[in-house]
C-alpha positions in Angstrom: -67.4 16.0 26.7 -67.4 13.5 29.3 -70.6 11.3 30.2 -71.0 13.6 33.8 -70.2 16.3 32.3 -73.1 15.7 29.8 -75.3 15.2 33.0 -73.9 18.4 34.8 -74.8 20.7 31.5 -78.2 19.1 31.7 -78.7 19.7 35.7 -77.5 23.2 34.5 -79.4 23.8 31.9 -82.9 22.4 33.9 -81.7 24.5 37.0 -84.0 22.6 39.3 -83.8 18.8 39.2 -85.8 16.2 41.6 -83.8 13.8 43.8 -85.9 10.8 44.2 -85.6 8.3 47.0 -87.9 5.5 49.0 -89.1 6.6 52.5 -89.4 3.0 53.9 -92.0 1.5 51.4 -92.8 4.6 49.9 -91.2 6.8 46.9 -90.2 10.5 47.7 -89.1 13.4 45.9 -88.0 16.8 46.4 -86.7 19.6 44.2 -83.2 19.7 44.4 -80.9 22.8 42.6 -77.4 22.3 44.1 -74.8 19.9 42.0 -71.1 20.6 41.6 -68.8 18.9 39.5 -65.4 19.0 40.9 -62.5 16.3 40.1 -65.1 14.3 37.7 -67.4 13.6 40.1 -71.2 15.5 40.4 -71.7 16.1 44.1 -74.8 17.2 45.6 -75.8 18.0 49.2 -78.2 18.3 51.5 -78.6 19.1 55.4 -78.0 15.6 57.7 -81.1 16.6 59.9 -83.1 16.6 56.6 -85.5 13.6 56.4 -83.8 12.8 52.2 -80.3 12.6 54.1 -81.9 9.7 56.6 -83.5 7.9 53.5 -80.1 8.1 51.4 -78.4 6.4 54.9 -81.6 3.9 54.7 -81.6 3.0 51.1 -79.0 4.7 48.8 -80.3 3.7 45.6 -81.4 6.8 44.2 -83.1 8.8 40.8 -82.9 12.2 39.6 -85.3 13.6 37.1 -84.8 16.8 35.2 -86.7 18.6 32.7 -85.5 20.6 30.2 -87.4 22.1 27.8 -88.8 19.0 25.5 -86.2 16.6 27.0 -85.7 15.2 30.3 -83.1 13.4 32.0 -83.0 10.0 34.1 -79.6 9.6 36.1 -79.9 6.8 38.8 -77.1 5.0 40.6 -76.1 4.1 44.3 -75.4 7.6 46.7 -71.8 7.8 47.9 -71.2 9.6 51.3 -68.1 11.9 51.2 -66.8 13.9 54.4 -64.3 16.0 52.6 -63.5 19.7 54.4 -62.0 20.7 50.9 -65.2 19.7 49.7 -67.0 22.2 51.7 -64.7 24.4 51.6 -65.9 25.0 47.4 -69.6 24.5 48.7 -68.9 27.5 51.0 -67.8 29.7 48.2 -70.6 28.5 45.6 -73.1 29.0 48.4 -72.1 31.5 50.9 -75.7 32.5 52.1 -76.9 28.3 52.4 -73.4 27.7 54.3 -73.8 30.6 56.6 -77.4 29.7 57.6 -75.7 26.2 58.1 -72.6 27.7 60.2 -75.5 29.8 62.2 -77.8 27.3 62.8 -75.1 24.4 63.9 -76.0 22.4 60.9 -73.9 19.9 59.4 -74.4 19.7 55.3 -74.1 16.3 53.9 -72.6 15.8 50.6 -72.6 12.9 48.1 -72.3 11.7 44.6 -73.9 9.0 42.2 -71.8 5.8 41.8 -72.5 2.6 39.2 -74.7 5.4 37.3 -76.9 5.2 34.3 -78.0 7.9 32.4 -81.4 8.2 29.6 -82.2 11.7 28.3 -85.2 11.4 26.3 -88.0 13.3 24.5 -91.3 12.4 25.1 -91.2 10.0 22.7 -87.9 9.0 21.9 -84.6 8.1 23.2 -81.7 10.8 22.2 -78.9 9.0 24.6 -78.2 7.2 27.0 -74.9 6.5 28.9 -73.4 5.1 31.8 -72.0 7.6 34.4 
């Protein structure tokens, strides 16, 4: 298994994840459940009106934290911007109902992976592994 496929299976496994990011001076977090791993690479995505999608444009040195049972995960890196209709195209079929409030609404979903990543899944006492992504 591959180091992001190890952090997919643990996204997967926690099913809700926090994407952390600064809001100027300030840290911010938000529960996050979308990831897809397509072509090695974990995407996520978010809407580009969203306030999170304006913070990854401001400072793209981000965190996400999941919990899984006894263990939680640490996966931080720098965000990477894609604009990939293919892309969406897979979004669209793993998330019809998001993508058609999207479509409906006029929004524009943003999508993005983890570059230069590091990765620490830990009890609460103890390291089990740690990897770069």
């Amino acid at each position: 298994m591959t180091n992001i496929e190890k952090v997919n299976q643990f996204l997967d496994e926690a099913k809700i994840f926090y994407f952390l990011t600064t809001d100027g001076d300030k840290p911010k977090g938000r529960p996050f459940g979308f990831h897809m791993l397509d072509d090695g690479k974990l995407y996520f995505g978010c809407g580009t009106f969203k306030n999170v999608f304006s913070q990854l444009m401001q400072n793209p040195h981000v965190e996400v934290l999941a919990v899984n049972g006894n263990e939680f995960m640490r996966y931080d890196g720098t965000v990477k911007i894609v604009k990939d209709e293919a892309l969406l195209e897979k979004v669209r079929t793993a998330m019809p109902q998001i993508m058609n409030l999207y479509d409906k609404n006029g929004w524009e979903m943003g999508m993005f992976y983890i570059e230069n990543g590091h990765a620490e899944i830990r009890g609460m006492m103890d390291l089990k592994d740690e990897f770069d992504v």
